[in-house]
C-alpha positions as CSV (number, residue, x, y, z in Angstrom):
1,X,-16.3,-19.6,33.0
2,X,-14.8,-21.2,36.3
3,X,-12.6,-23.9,36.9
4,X,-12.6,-26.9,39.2
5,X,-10.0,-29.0,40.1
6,X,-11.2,-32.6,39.8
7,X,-11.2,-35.0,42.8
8,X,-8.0,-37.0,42.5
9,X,-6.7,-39.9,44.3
10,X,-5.7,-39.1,47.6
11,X,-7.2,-36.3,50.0
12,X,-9.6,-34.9,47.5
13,X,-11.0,-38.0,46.1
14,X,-14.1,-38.0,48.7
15,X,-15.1,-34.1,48.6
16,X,-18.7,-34.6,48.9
17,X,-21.8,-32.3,49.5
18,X,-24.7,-34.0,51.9
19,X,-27.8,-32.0,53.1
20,X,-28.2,-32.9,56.9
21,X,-31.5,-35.2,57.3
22,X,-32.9,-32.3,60.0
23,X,-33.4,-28.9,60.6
24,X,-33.6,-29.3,63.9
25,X,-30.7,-29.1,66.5
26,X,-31.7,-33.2,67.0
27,X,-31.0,-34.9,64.1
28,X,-34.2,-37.3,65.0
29,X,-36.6,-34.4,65.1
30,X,-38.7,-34.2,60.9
31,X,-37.8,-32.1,58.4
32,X,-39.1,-28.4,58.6
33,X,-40.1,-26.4,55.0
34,X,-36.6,-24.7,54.1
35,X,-35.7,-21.0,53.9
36,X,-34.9,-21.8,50.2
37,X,-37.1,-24.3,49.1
38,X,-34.0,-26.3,48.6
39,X,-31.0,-26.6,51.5
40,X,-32.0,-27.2,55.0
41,X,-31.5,-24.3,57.6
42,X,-27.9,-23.7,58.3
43,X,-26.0,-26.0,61.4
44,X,-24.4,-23.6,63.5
45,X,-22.0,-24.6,66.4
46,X,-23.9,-22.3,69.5
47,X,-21.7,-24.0,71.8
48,X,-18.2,-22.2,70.0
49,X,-20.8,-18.7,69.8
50,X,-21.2,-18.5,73.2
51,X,-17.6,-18.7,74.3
52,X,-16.5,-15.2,75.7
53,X,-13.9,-14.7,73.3
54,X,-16.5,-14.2,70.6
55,X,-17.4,-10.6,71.9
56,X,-14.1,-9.5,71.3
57,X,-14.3,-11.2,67.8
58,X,-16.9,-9.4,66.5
59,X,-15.6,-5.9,68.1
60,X,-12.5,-6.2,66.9
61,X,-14.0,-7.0,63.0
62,X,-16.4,-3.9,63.6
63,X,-19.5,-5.8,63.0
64,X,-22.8,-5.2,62.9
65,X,-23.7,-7.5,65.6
66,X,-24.9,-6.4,69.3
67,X,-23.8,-8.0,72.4
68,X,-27.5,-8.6,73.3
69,X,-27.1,-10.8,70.8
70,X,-24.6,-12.8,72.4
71,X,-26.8,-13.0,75.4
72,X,-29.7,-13.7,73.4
73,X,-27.7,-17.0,72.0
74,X,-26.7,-18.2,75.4
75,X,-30.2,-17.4,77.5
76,X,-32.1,-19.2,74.1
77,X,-29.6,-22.2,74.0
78,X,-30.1,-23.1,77.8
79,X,-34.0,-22.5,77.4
80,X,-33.7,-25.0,74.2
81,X,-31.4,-27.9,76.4
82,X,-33.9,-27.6,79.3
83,X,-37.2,-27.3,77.3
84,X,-35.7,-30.5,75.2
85,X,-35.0,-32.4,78.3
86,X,-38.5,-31.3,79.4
87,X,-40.1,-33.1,75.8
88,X,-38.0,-36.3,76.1
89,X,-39.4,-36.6,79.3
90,X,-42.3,-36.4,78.7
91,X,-42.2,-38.6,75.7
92,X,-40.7,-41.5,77.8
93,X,-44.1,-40.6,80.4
94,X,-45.7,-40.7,77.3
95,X,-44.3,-44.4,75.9
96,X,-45.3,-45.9,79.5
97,X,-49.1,-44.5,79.3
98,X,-49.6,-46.0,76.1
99,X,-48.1,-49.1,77.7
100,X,-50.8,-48.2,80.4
101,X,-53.5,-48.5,78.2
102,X,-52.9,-51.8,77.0
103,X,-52.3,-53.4,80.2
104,X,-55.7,-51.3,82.0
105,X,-57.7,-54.1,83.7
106,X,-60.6,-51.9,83.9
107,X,-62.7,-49.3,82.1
108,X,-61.6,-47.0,84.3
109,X,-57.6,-47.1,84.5
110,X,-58.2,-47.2,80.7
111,X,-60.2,-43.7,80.3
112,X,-57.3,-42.4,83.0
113,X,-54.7,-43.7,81.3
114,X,-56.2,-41.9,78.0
115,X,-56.4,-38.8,79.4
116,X,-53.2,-38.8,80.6
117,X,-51.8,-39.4,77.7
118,X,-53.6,-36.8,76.1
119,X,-52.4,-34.3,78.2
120,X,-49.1,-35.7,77.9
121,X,-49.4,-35.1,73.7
122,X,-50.6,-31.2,74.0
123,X,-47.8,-31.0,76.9
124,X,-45.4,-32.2,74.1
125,X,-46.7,-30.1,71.1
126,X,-46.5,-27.3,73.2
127,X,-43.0,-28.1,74.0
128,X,-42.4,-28.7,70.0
129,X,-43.9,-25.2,69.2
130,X,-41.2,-23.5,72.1
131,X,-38.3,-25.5,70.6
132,X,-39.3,-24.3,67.1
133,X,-39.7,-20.3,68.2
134,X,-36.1,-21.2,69.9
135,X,-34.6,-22.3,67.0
136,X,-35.9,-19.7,65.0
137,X,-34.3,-16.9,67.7
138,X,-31.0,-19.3,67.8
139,X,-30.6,-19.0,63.7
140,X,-31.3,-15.8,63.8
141,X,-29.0,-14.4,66.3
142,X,-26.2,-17.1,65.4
143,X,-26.0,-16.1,61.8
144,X,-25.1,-12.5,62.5
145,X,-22.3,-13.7,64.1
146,X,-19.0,-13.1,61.7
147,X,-16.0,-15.6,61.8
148,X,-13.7,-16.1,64.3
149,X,-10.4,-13.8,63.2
150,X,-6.8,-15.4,62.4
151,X,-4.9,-14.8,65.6
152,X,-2.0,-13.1,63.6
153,X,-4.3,-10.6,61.4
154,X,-3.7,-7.3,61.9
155,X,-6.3,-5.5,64.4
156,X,-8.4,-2.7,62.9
157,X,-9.2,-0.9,60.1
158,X,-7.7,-1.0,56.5
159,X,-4.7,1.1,57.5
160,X,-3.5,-1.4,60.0
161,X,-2.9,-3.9,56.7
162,X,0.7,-5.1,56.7
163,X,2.6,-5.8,54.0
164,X,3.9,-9.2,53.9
165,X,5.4,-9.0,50.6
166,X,6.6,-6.7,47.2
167,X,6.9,-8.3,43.8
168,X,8.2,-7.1,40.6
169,X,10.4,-4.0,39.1
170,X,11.3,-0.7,40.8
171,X,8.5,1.8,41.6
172,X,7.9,3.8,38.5
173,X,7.6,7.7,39.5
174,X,4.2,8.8,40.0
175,X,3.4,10.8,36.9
176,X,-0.5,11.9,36.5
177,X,-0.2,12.1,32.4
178,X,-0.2,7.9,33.1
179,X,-3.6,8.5,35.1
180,X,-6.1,6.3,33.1
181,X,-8.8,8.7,32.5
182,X,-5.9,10.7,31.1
183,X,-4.7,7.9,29.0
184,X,-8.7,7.8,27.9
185,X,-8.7,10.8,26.2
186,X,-6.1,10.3,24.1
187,X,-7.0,9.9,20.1
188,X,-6.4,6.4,19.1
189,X,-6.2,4.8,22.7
190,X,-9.9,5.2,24.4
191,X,-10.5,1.9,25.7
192,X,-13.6,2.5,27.9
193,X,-16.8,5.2,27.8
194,X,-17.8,6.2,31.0
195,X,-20.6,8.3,29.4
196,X,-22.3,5.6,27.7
197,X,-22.5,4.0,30.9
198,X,-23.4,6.6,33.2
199,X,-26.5,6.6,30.4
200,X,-27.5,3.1,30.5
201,X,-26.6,1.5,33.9
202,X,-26.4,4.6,36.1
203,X,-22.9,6.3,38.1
204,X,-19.8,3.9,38.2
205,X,-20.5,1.9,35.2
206,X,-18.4,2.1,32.2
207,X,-18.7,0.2,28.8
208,X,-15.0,-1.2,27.6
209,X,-14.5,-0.7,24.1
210,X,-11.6,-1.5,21.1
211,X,-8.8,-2.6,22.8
212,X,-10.4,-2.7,26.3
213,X,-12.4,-5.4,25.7
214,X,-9.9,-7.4,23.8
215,X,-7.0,-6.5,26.7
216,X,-9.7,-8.1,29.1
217,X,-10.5,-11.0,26.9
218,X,-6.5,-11.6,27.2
219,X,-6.9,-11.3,31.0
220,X,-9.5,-13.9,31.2
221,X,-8.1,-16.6,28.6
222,X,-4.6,-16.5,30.6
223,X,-6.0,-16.9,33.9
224,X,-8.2,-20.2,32.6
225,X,-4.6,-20.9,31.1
226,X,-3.0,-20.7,34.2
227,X,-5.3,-22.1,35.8
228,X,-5.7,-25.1,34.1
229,X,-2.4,-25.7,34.6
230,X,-2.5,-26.3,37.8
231,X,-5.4,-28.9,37.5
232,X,-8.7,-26.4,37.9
233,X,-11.6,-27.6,35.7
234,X,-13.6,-24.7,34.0
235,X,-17.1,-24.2,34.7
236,X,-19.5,-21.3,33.5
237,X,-22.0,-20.3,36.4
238,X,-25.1,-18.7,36.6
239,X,-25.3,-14.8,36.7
240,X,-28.0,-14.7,39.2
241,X,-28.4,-17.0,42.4
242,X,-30.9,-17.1,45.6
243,X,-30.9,-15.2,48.2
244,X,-30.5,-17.2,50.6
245,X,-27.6,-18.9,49.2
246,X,-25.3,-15.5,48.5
247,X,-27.3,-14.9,52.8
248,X,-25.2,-18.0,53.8
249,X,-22.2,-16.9,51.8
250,X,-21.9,-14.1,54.0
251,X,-23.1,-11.5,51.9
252,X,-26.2,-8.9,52.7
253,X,-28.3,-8.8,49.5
254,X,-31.0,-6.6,51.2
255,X,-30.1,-5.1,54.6
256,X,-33.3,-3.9,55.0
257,X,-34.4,-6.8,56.5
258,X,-32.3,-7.2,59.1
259,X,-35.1,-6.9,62.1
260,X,-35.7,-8.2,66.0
261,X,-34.2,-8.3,68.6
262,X,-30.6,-7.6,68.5
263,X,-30.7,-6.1,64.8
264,X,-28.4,-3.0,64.7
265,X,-28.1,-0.1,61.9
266,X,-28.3,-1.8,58.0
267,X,-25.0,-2.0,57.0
268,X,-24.3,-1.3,52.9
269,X,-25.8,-3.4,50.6
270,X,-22.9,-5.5,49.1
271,X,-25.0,-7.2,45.3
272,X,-28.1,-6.6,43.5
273,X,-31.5,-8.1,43.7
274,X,-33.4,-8.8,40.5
275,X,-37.1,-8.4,40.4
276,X,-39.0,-10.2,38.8
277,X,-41.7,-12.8,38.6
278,X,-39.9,-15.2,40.9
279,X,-40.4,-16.3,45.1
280,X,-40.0,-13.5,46.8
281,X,-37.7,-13.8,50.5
282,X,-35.2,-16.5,50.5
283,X,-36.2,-18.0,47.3
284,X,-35.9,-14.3,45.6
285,X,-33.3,-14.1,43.2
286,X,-30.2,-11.6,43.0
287,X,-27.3,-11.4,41.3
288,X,-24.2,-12.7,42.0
289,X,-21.5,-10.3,42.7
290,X,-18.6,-13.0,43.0
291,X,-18.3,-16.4,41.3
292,X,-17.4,-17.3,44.9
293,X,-21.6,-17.1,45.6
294,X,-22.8,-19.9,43.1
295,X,-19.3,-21.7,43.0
296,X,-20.0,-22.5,46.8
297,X,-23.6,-23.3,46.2
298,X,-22.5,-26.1,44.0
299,X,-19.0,-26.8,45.9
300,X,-17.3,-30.7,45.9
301,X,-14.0,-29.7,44.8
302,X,-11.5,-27.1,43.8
303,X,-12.7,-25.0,41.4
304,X,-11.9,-21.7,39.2
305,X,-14.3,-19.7,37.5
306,X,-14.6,-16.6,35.4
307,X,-17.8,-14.3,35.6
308,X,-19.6,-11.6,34.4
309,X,-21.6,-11.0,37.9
310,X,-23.4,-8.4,39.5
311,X,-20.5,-6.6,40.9
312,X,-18.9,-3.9,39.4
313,X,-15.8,-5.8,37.3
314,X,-15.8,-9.1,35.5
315,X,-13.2,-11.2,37.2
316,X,-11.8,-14.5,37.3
317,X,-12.2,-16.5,40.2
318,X,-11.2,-19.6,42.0
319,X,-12.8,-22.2,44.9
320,X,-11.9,-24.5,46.8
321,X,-12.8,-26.8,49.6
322,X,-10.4,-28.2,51.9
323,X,-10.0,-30.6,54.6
324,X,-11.5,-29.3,58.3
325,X,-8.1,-28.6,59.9
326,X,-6.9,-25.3,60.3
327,X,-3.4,-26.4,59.7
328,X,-4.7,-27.7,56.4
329,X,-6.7,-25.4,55.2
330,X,-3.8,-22.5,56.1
331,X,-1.6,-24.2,53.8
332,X,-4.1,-23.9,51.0
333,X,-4.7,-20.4,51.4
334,X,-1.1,-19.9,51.0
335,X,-0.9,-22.4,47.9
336,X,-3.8,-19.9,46.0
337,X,-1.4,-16.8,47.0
338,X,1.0,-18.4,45.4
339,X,-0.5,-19.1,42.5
340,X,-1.9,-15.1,42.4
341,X,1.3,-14.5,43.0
342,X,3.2,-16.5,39.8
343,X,0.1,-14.5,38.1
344,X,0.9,-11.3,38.4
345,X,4.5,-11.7,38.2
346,X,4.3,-13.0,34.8
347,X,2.4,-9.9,33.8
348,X,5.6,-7.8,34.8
349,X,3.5,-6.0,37.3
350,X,4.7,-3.9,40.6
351,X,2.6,-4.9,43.5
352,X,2.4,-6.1,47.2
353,X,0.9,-8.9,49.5
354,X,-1.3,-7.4,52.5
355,X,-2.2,-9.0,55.1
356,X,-5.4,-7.8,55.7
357,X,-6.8,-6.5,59.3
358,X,-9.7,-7.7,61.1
359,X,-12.1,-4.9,60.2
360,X,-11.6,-5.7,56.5
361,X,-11.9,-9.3,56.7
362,X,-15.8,-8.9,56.3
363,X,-18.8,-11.9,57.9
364,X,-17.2,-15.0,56.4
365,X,-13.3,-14.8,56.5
366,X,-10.9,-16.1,58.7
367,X,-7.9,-14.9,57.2
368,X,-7.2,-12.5,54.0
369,X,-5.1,-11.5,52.0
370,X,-5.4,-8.6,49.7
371,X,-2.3,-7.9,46.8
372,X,-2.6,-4.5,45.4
373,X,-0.5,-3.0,41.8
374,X,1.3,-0.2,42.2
375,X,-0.5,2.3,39.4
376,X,1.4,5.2,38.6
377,X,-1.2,7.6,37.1
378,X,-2.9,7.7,40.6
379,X,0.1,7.5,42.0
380,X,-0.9,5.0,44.9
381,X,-1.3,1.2,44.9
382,X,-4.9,-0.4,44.2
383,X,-6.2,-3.4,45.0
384,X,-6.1,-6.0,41.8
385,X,-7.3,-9.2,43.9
386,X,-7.8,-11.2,46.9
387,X,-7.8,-14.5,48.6
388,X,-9.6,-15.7,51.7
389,X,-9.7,-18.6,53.9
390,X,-13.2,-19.0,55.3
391,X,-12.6,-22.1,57.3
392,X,-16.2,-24.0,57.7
393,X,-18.5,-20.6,57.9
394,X,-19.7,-20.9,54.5
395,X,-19.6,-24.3,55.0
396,X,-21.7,-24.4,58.1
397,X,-24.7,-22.6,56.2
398,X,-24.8,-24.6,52.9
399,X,-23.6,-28.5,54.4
400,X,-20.6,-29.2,53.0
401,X,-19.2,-31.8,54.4
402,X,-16.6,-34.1,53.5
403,X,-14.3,-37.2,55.0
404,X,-10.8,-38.6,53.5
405,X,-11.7,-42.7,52.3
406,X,-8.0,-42.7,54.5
407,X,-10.3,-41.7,57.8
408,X,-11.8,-43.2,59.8
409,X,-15.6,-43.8,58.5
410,X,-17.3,-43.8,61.8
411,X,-19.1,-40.3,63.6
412,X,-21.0,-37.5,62.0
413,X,-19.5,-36.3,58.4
414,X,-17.1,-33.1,59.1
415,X,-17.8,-29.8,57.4
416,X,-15.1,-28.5,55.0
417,X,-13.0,-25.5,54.8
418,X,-13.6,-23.3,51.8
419,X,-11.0,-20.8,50.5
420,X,-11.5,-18.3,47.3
421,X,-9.4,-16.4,45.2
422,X,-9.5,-14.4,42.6
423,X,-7.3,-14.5,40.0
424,X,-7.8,-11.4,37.1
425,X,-10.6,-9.0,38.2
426,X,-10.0,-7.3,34.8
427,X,-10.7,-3.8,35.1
428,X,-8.2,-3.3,37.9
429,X,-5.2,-5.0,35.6
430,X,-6.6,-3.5,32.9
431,X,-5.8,-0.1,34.7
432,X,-2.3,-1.4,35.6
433,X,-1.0,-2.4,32.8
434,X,-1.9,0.6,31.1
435,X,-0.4,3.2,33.4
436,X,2.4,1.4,34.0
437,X,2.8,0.0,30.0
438,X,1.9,3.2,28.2
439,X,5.4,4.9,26.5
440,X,6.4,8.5,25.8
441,X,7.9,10.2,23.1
442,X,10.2,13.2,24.0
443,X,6.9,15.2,22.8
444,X,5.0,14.1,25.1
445,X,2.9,11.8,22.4
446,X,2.4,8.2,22.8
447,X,4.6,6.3,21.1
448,X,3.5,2.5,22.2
449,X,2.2,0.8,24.9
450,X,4.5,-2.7,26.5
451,X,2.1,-5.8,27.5
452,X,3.6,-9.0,28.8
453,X,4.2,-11.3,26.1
454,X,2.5,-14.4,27.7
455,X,-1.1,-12.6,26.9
456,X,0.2,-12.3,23.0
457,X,-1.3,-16.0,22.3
458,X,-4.9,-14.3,23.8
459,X,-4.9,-11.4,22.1
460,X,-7.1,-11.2,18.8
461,X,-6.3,-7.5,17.9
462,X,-3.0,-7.7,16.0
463,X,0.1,-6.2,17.5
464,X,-2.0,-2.6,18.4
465,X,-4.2,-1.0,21.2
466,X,-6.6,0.8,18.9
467,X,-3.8,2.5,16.6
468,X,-1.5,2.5,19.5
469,X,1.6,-0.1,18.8
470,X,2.0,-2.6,21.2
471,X,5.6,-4.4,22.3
472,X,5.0,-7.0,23.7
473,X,7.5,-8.0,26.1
C-alpha cells in the first residue's frame, strides 16, 4: 500500500505529469516510436553534461561511466547543432525552390527548379537520418551519466559516511545470545525459517512466520498511521513494472546490455526480471525492488506506499515531488528525515543519521541519507532506512514537470524534484527490536520480550510473540 499526499492549496496544488510533444532535441521535429511503448525518450540537459566538473562527478561517485563518454557527448552534441543548422538551411533553400516552381516562366526553370528541390529533400533526409543516429549516441551516453553530488556529501566510499545525528537510549552492550539467528532457535520464539526459504526461492530468502509476520504487520499499519498523519494518501502499486521505467529510475535491471561505445564492466544487477509472455527490451517487465520505481512512474504529488517488491524486504515507502529549486527541494529532504526520525523514536529504538558519501549515493541521488539501529546481537549498527533527494534526474527521464498557479505561466513547464524515503523496511526493525527487546532471566531463559506500545493497536496476536510474553512499553 502507499500513500500520497494530495495536492492542496498552495505550492502543491498544480503538481502535474506532461509527456513532452517530441522526442527530438527540437520540440517541432514528429514523434519517434518510444523505448516503452508508452513515455517519450528521456530530455536530458547535454549542455550541464558537458561542463568539466562532471568528470570529477562521476569519479568521485565511482561510476561505471568512462570519460570517452564525456567526450563522446560533447563531439556528438556539436555534430548535432551544426548538422541541425545544416537541415534548417536547407529547408529555408528548400521553401524558396518551391516558391521557384510556382513563379517558373518556362518549362525549363520549372524542371530545374524540381530538381533542385529534389536534391534539396534527399539532402534533408539524409540530414534527418544523422540527427536521429546522433540522438541515439547522445541518449545513450547521457543516461550513464549519474547525478551531480551534494557539495557537502562526504567523498568516497561507505566508511567516509558521517554521522550527523544519534537518537534514542544508551548503547546496550553488545551481547551475541541477542544475535537474531540465536534468538531463532529458541523454543517458542522462531519468528522466521530460513530453510524453507533457501528451498523455495533460493540463498537469502527467509519465510516470516507466528509472530514475525504479525510483528511486520504492526510495522506496516503504524507507518500508514504515521503517515497519514502527516497528510500521505495510501496507494497499493503494482509488483512488477517496465523496464524501462525502473532504467529511468536509475536502476540496472539487466546490466548485460550495457554495450557501445563507452560501455565499461556490468556493474551488479540491482532487481529481477520476470519472463514471460510479454515485449521483450524496454517494454519487458521486471519487478520492482522499491515502491520508489512505480510510485515515480505514476508521480503528481507526495506520496507513501507500502510494498511487497522484488527486493529482498517488504518495506514501507514514501514519494514525493517537489518544486525545481534546490533550496526547496533540500528542505523537503530534511522534512522526510524528520519524519523517519519521529518514526523510529517512537519505536524506542537506538540509532543514527548518516550522511551518506558520494560513492554510496548510487545513479540518481543528489543527496542521501542513510539512519542505521544499533543491534546488539551483531553487535554493530545496520541500516533500517533511507531517504534521498534526487533533484530532476528521475524527473528528467519520465517528464515530470510541474509549475506553481502563483508563477508565472509563460516558458517551457519546469521539471520537478523527486525525493523518496522509506519509512519501515520490516525485516531490518523487525531484527531491532528483537535484539534489543528480548529479556533475560538470571537463567539465561527468556523471560519476555518489550515492543513499543504505539504498535499494540496493530498487533493481532494477543499480548505474546509465539508463547513469549510481550510488555509492551
Amino acid at each position: 500500500m502507499i500513500f500520497s499526499r494530495p495536492p492542496a492549496t498552495g505550492c502543491r496544488a498544480c503538481l502535474q505529469r506532461l509527456s513532452t510533444s517530441s522526442t527530438r532535441l527540437k520540440s517541432d521535429k514528429p514523434k519517434r516510436p518510444t523505448v516503452s511503448g508508452v513515455l517519450p525518450d528521456p530530455k536530458l540537459d547535454y549542455d550541464a553534461l558537458i561542463q568539466p566538473d562532471q568528470v570529477t562527478n562521476a569519479a568521485r561517485r565511482n561510476a561505471p561511466v568512462a570519460e570517452r563518454s564525456f567526450l563522446a557527448i560533447r563531439r556528438d552534441l556539436d555534430a548535432w547543432r551544426a548538422t541541425t543548422r545544416n537541415a534548417d538551411s536547407m529547408r529555408a533553400q528548400q521553401s524558396r525552390t518551391s516558391e521557384e516552381v510556382r513563379k517558373a516562366s518556362s518549362d525549363q526553370e520549372k524542371s530545374a527548379a524540381i530538381r533542385k528541390a529534389r536534391t534539396l529533400r534527399d539532402a534533408i533526409q539524409a540530414h534527418d537520418r544523422e540527427l536521429s543516429r546522433l540522438e541515439h549516441s547522445l541518449l545513450f551516453h547521457g543516461l550513464r551519466v549519474p547525478n551531480v553530488s551534494h557539495p557537502d556529501s562526504p567523498i568516497g566510499p561507505e566508511s567516509h559516511a558521517k554521522t550527523v545525528s544519534t537518537h534514542g537510549p544508551p548503547l546496550m552492550p553488545a551481547e551475541p545470545r541477542r544475535d537474531h539467528n540465536e534468538l531463532n532457535e529458541i523454543p517458542g520464539l522462531r519468528f522466521f525459517d530460513r530453510d524453507a526459504g533457501v528451498i523455495s526461492s533460493g540463498s537469502g530468502f527467509a519465510y516470516l512466520r507466528g509472530g514475525g509476520a504479525l510483528l511486520e504487520n504492526a510495522l506496516v499499519g503504524y507507518a500508514m498511521e504515521v503517515a497519514t498523519r502527516k497528510g500521505f494518501e495510501p496507494i497499493v502499486t503494482p509488483d512488477v513494472v517496465r523496464r524501462d521505467v525502473a532504467d529511468r529510475c536509475g536502476f540496472v535491471p539487466r546490466d548485460g546490455d550495457q554495450q557501445g561505445e563507452g560501455a565499461t564492466d556490468p556493474v551488479p544487477e540491482q532487481i529481477y526480471g520476470v519472463h514471460g509472455h510479454h515485449e521483450s527490451g524496454d517494454g519487458a517487465l521486471v519487478l520492482a525492488g522499491t515502491a520508489e520505481i512505480p510510485l515515480a512512474g505514476a508521480l503528481q504529488s507526495s506520496r507513501a506506499s507500502s510494498s511487497y517488491c522484488g527486493g529482498h524486504n517488504a518495506q514501507s515507502h514514501s514519494d514525493q515531488a517537489s518544486p525545481p529549486d534546490l533550496k526547496a527541494s533540500d528542505q523537503e529532504l530534511d522534512n522526510l528525515l524528520e519524519l523517519q526520525i519521529e518514526l523510529y523514536e517512537s519505536l524506542g529504538l537506538t540509532f543514527r543519521v548518516l550522511d551518506m558519501p558520494t560513492e554510496e549515493l548510487g545513479a540518481s541521488a543528489h543527496r542521501k541519507y542513510d539512519i542505521e539501529a544499533w543491534m546488539p546481537g551483531r553487535g554493530s549498527w545496520g541500516e533500517i532506512s533511507s531517504v534521498s533527494n534526487c533533484t530532476d534526474f528521475q524527473a528528467r527521464r519520465l517528464h515530470i514537470r510541474h509549475r506553481h498557479l502563483s508563477e508565472d505561466s509563460t516558458g517551457p513547464l519546469p521539471y520537478a524534484h523527486t525525493l523518496n524515503g522509506t519509512a519501515a523496511a520490516t525485516p531490518r526493525l523487525i531484527i531491532a527490536l528483537l535484539e534489543n527487546g528480548v529479556r533475560f532471566g538470571e537463567n539465561g531463559v527468556v523471560e519476555g520480550l518489550v515492543l513499543p506500545q504505539v504498535l499494540r493497536g496493530h498487533w493481532v496476536g494477543g499480548d505474546h510473540f509465539g508463547t513469549v510474553n510481550i510488555e509492551w512499553s
